[in-house]
C-alpha positions as CSV (number, residue, x, y, z in Angstrom):
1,X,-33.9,42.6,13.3
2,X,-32.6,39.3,12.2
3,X,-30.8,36.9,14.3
4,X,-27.6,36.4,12.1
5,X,-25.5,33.6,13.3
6,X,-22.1,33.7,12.5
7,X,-20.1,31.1,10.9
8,X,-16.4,30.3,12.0
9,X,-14.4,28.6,9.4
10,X,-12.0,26.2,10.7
11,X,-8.9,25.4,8.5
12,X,-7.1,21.5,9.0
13,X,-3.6,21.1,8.7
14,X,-3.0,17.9,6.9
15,X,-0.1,16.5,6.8
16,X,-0.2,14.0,3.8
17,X,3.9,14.0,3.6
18,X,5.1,10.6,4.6
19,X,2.0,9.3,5.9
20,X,2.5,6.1,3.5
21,X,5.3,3.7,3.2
22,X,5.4,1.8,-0.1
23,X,7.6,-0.8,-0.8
24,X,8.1,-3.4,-3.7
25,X,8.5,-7.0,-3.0
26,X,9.9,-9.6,-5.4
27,X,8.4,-12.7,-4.7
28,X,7.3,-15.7,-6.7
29,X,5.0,-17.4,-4.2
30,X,1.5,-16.9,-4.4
31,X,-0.3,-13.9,-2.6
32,X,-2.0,-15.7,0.3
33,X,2.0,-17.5,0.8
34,X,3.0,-13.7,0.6
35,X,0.3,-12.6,3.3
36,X,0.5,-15.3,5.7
37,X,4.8,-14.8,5.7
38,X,4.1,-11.0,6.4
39,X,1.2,-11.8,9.6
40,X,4.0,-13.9,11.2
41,X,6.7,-11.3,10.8
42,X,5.1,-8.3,11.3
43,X,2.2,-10.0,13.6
44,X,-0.6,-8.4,11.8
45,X,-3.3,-10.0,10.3
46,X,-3.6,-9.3,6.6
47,X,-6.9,-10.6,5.1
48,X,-7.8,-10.7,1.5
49,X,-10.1,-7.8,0.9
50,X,-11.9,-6.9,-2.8
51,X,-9.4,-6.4,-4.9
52,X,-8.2,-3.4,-7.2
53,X,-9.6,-3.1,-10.7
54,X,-9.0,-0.5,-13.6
55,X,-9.6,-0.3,-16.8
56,X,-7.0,-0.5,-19.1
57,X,-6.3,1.0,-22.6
58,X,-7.9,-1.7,-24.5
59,X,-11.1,-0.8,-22.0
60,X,-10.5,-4.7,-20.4
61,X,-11.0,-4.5,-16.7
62,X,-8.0,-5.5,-14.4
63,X,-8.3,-7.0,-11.2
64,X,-5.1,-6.9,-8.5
65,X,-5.9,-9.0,-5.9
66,X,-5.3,-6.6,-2.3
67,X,-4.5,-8.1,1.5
68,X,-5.4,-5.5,4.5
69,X,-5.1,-5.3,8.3
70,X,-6.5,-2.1,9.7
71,X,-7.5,-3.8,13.4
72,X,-4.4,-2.8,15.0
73,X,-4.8,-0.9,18.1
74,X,-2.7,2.2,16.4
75,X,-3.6,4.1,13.3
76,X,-1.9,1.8,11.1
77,X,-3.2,0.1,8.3
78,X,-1.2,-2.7,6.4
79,X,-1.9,-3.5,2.8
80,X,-0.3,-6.0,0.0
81,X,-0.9,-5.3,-3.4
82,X,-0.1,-7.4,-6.2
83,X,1.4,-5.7,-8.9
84,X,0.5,-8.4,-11.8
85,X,-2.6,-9.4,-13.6
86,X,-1.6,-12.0,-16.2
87,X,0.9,-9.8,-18.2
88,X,-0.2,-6.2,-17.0
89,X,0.8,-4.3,-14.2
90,X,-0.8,-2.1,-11.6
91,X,2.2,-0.4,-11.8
92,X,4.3,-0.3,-15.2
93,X,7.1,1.2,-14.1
94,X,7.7,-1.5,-11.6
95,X,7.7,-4.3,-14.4
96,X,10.3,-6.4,-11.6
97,X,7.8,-6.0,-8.6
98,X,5.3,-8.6,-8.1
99,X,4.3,-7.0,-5.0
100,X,3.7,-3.8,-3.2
101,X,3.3,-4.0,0.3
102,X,1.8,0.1,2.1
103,X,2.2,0.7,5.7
104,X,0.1,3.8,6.6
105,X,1.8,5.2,9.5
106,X,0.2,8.8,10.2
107,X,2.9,8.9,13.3
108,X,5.4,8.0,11.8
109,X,7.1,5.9,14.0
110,X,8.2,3.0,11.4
111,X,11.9,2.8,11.0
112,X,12.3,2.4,6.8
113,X,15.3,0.7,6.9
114,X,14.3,-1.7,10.0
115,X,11.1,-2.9,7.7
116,X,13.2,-3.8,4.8
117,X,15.5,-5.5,7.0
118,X,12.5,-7.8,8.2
119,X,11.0,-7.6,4.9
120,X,14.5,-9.5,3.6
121,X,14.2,-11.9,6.2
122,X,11.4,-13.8,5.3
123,X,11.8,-16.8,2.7
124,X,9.6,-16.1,0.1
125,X,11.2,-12.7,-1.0
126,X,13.9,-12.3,-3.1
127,X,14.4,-8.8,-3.2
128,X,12.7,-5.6,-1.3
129,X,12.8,-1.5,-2.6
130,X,11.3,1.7,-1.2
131,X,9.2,3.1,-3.1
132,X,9.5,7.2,-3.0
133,X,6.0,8.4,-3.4
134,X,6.9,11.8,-3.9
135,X,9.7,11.3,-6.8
136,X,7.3,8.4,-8.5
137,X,5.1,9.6,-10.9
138,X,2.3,6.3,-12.4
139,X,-1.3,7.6,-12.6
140,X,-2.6,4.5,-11.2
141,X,-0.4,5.0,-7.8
142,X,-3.7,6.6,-6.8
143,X,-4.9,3.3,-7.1
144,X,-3.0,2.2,-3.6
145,X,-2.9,5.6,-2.2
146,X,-7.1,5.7,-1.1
């Protein structure tokens, strides 16, 4: 007779509800002004990283240029997006946002409202919105969300 091992399947919960913050920056500073404002306030490092690129309609490739910190000693990771390349958008809908700035907090233990707060604070910015992944709907969101 055969030795027949047997296999346990093991099911993981995932939680993927409110595991990303996204919020939209207005700002007309360059990126790397953007980045360095955002490692003093939020004292993170944010380095520029490759950036995102799509193809468009046209079939023209896009670039987005993308600032990260993931060397925190939590789970977080810290990224800042720009939303513009020449006169396109990563994100149409968001034609006013210049940036968008994703905290990945798998705890949960950001305060929304006290990050816009600090996200106001800093000179550069002229205007801050949460971004509700769940009720916005732009097919290249998956872009950020990686």
């Amino acid at each position: 007779m055969k030795n027949v091992q047997k296999v346990t399947r093991i099911k993981l919960k995932i939680n993927q509800k409110d595991e990303f913050i996204l919020f939209g920056i207005v700002s007309s500073e360059p990126d790397y002004k953007l980045s360095l404002s955002l490692n003093k306030k939020f004292r993170i490092s944010l380095k520029n990283i490759s950036p995102v690129k799509l193809t468009d309609d046209t079939g023209s490739e896009l670039t987005f240029s993308r600032f990260s910190d993931s060397t925190g000693s939590t789970d977080m990771v810290f990224n800042l997006v720009s939303n513009r390349s020449g006169k396109n958008f990563l994100l149409k809908k968001l034609k006013n946002v210049d940036y968008i700035f994703q905290i990945h907090d798998p705890e949960n233990t950001n305060n929304i409202n006290q990050i816009t707060a600090s996200l106001r604070e800093i000179e550069f910015v002229s205007a801050v919105f949460n971004i509700d992944i769940n009720t916005f709907k732009d097919k290249n969101l998956l872009y950020l969300i990686q």
